[in-house]
mmCIF file of the C-alpha atoms, coordinates in Angstrom:
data_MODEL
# 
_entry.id   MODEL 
# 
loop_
_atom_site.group_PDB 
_atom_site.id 
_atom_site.type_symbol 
_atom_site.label_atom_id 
_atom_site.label_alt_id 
_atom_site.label_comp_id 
_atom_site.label_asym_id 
_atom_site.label_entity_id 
_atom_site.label_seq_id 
_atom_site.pdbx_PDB_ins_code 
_atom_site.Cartn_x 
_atom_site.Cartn_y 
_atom_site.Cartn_z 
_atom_site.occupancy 
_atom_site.B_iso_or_equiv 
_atom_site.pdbx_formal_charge 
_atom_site.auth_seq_id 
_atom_site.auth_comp_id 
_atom_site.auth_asym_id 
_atom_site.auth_atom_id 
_atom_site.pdbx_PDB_model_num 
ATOM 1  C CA . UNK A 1 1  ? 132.175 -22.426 125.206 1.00 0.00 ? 1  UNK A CA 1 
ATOM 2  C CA . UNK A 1 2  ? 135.677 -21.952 123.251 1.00 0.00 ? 2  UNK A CA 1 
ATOM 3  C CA . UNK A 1 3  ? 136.324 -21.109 119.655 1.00 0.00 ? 3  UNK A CA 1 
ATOM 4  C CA . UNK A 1 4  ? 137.125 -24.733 118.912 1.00 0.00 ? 4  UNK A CA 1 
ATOM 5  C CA . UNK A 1 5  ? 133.997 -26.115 120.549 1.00 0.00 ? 5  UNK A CA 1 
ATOM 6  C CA . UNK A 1 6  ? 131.944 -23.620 118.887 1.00 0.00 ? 6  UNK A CA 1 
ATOM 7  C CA . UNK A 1 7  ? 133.307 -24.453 115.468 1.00 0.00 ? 7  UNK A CA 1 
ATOM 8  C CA . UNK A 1 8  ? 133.179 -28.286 116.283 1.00 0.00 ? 8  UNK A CA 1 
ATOM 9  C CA . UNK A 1 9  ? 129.334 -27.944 117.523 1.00 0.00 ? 9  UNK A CA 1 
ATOM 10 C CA . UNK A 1 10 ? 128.282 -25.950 114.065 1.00 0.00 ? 10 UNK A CA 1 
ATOM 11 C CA . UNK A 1 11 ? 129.943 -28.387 112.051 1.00 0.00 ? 11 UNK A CA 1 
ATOM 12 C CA . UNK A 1 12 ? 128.434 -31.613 113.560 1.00 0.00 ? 12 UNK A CA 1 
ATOM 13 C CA . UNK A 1 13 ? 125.200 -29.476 113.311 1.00 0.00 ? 13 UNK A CA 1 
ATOM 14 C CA . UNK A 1 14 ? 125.573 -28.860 109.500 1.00 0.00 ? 14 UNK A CA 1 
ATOM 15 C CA . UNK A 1 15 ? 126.518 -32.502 108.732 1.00 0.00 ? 15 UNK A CA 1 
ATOM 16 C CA . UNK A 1 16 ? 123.376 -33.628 110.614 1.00 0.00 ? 16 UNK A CA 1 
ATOM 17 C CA . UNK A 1 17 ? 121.311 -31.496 109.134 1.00 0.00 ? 17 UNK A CA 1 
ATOM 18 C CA . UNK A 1 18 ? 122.797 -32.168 105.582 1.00 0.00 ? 18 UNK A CA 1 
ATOM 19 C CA . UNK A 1 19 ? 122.309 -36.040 106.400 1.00 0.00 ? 19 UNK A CA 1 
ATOM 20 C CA . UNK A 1 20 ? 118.690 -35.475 107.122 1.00 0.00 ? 20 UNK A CA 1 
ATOM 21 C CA . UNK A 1 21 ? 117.804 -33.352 104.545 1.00 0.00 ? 21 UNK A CA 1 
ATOM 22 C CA . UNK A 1 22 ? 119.630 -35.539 101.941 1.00 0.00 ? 22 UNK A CA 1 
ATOM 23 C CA . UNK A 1 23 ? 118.401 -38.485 103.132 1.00 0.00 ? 23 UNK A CA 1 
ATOM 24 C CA . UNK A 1 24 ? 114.541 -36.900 103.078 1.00 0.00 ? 24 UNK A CA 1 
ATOM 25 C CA . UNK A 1 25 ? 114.870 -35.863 99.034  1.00 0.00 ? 25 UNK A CA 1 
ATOM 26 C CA . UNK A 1 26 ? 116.034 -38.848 98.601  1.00 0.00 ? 26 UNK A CA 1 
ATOM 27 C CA . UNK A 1 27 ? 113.013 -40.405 99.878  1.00 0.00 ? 27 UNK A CA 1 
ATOM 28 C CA . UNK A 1 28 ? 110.814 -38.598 98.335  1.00 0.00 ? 28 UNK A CA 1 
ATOM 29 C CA . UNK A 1 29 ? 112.493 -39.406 94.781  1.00 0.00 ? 29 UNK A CA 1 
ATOM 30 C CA . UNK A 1 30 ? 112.467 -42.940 95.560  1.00 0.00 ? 30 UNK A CA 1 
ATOM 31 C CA . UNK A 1 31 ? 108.559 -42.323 96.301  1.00 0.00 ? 31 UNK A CA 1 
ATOM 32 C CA . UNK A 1 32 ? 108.441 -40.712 92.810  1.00 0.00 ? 32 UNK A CA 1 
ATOM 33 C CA . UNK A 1 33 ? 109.603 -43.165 91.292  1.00 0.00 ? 33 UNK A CA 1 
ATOM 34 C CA . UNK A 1 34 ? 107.730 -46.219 92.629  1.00 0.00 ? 34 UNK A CA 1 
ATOM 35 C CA . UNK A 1 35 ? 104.574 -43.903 91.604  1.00 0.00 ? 35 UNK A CA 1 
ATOM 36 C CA . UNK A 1 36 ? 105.304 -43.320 88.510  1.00 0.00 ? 36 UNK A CA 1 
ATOM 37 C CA . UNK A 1 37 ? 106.408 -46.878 87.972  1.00 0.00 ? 37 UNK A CA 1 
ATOM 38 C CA . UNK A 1 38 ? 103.257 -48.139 89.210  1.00 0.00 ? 38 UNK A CA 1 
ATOM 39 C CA . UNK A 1 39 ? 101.080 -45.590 87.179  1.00 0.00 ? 39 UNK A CA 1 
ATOM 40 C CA . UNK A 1 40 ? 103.254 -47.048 84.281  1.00 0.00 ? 40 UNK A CA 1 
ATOM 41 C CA . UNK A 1 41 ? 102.004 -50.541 84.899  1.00 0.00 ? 41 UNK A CA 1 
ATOM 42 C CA . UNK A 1 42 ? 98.841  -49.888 85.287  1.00 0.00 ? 42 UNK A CA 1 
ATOM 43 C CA . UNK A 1 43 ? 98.632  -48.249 82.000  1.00 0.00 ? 43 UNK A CA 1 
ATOM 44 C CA . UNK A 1 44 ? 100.201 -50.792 80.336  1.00 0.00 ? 44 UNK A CA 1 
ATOM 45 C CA . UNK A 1 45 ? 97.661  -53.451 81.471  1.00 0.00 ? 45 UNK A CA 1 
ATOM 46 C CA . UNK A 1 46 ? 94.890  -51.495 80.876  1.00 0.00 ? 46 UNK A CA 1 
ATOM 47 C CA . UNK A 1 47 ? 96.241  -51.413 77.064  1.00 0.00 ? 47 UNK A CA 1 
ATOM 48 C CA . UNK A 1 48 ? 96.672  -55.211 76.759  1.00 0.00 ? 48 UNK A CA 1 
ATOM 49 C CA . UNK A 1 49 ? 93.093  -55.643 78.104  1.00 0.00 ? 49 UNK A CA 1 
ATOM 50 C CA . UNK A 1 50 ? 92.013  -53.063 75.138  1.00 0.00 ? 50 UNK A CA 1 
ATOM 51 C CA . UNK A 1 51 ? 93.727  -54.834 72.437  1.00 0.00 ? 51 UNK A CA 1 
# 
């Protein structure tokens, strides 16, 4: 393998794995969110039921 392949394999490696790992927090945020969103609801009905 040359120079230039070498260099072109770790790059397309690094973007990859950048992709995926971006890709997974964001995920995981989005998951957050919908959770805490959800929790929020929930706590809001259970107030209007209580008043």
């Amino acid at each position: 393998m040359t120079a230039m392949q070498n260099t072109m394999l770790s790059a397309c490696f690094g973007a990859v794995t950048g992709y995926v790992i971006g890709n997974g927090a964001f995920l995981i945020k989005y998951a957050w969110d919908a959770h805490k969103e959800k929790k929020r609801k929930k706590a809001e009905e259970a107030e209007k039921i209580t008043e």
